[in-house]
N, C-alpha and C positions, 0 to 999 in steps of 0.2 A: 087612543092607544099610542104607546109611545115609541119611539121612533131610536133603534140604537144605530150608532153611526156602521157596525160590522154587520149592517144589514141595508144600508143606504143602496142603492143601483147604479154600483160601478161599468162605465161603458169601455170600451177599446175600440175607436172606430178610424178609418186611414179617413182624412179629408181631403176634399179636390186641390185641395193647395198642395197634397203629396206627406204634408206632417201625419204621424197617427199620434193621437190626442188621447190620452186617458182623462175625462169626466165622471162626475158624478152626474144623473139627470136623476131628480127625485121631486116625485108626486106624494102627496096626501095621500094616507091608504087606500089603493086604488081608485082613485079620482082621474082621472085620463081625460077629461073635458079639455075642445080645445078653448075655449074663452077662459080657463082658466090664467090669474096672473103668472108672469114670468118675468125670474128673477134670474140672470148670468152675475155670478160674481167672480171678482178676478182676483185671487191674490197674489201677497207683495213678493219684498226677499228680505232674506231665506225662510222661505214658509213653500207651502204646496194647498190642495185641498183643504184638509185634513185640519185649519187653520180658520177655517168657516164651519165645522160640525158640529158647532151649536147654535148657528145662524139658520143651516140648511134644516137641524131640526126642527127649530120653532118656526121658522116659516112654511114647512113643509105641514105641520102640524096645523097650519093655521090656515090651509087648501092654497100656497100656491106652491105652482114646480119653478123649482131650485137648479141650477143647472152650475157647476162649477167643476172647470177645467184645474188639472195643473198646467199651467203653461208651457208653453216650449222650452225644453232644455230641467223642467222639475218634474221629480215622482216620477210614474211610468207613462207620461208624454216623451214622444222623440227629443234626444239630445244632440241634432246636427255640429258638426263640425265646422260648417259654412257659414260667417257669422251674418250675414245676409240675412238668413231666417231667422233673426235674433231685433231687427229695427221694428221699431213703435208699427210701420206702415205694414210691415208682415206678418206683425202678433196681430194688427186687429183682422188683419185679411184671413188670419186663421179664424178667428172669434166669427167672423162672418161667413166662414165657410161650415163652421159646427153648426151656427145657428140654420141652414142651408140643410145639411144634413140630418137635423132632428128637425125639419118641417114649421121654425119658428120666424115668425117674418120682423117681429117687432119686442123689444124688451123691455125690462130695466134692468140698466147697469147697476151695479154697487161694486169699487173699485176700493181696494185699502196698499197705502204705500206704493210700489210702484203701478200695481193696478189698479191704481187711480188716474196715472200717467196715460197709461192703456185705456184707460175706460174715457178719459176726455177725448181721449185725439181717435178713437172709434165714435165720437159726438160727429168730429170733424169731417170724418171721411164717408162715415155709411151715417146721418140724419134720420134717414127716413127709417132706419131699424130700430130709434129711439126712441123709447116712450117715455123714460126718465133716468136720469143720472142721479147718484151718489156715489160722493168722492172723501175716502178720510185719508188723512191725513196730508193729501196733496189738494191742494187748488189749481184751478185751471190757470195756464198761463202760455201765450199763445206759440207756436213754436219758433225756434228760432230763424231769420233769415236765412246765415249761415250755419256753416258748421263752429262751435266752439271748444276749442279743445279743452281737455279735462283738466291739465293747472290752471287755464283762466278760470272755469266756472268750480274749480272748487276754491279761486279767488274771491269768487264773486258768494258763492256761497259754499262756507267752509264747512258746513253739517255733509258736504258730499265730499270731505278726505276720504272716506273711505273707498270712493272709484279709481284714485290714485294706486292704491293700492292692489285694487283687482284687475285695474290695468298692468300689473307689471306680470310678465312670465312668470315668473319664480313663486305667484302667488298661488296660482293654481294645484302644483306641489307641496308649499304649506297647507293649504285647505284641507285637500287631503289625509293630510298625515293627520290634520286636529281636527275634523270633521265636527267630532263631540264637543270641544270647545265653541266650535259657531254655535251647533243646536244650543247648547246647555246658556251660551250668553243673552241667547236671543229668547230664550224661553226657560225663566230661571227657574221653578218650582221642579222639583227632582218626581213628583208624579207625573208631570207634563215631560220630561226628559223620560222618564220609559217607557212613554206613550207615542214617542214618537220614534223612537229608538225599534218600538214592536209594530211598527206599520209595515 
């Protein structure tokens, strides 16, 4: 039976780290086994959920549960002010506190763009919750000593101009105003633009 994404098992639950996290947790029709596989997927930016619904179906389809957050600060996850809840070490502390909270001790990652970033350095910190990784579009690479600041590393690598940018104040105002413009550049097909526009 097939599986539409406006019937997937949207959750809202607060986790112990104080974030409340909107998920999807989705089973095989009715298959609720715990041996069943487990698959957390993180996605990147500018994306949410909703960016995996044709992953979460066919794997759901295929008996395992799927389990994908929007992250903090996307979709109807909390969007703190504090940018503190915002570093690699507090998104994964989140990831492991949902996994905590839906009774799951051990997974597989599957991380696309920057949650893939997220999915290696939750390799790093929580091991023993891992059963396997998958990472696209980003490779692992180990973290930095220091801190580097964003002109050296979009020196170093220029495909990240674009955080020059969303570092600056004034950014966050433009965004705004052109909301549509990021969706529509990042997701050019005009079905897939009122698909996303009606979530």
């Amino acid at each position: 039976m097939a599986i539409d994404p406006k019937d997937f098992n949207h959750r809202y639950e607060k986790l112990s780290t104080g974030h409340k996290y909107h998920f999807i947790d989705q089973y095989s029709q009715g298959d609720h086994r715990p041996e069943v596989p487990i698959l957390l997927l993180v996605h990147g930016f500018p994306d949410c959920w909703y960016g995996w619904r044709h992953q979460i179906k066919a794997w759901a389809m295929q008996g395992w549960r799927v389990v994908v957050p929007d992250k903090l600060g996307y979709g109807g996850t909390d969007q703190p002010e504090d940018i503190r809840g915002y570093t690699t070490q507090s998104l994964c502390a989140d990831l492991a506190a949902l996994l905590d909270l839906i009774g799951v001790q051990r997974v597989i990652l599957v991380g696309h763009d920057w949650g893939a970033e997220i999915v290696w350095r939750f390799c790093l910190w929580y091991p023993e919750r891992v059963r396997a990784v998958i990472a696209l579009s980003v490779p692992f690479y180990p973290p930095a000593p220091e801190y580097v600041p964003t002109d050296e590393m979009v020196r170093r690598v220029p495909n990240f101009g674009y955080q020059k940018y969303l570092a600056d104040p004034k950014s966050a105002a433009e965004i705004d105003q052109n909301v549509g413009t990021l969706i529509t550049r990042s997701s050019p097909s005009s079905a897939q633009r009122a698909n996303i526009r009606n979530m």
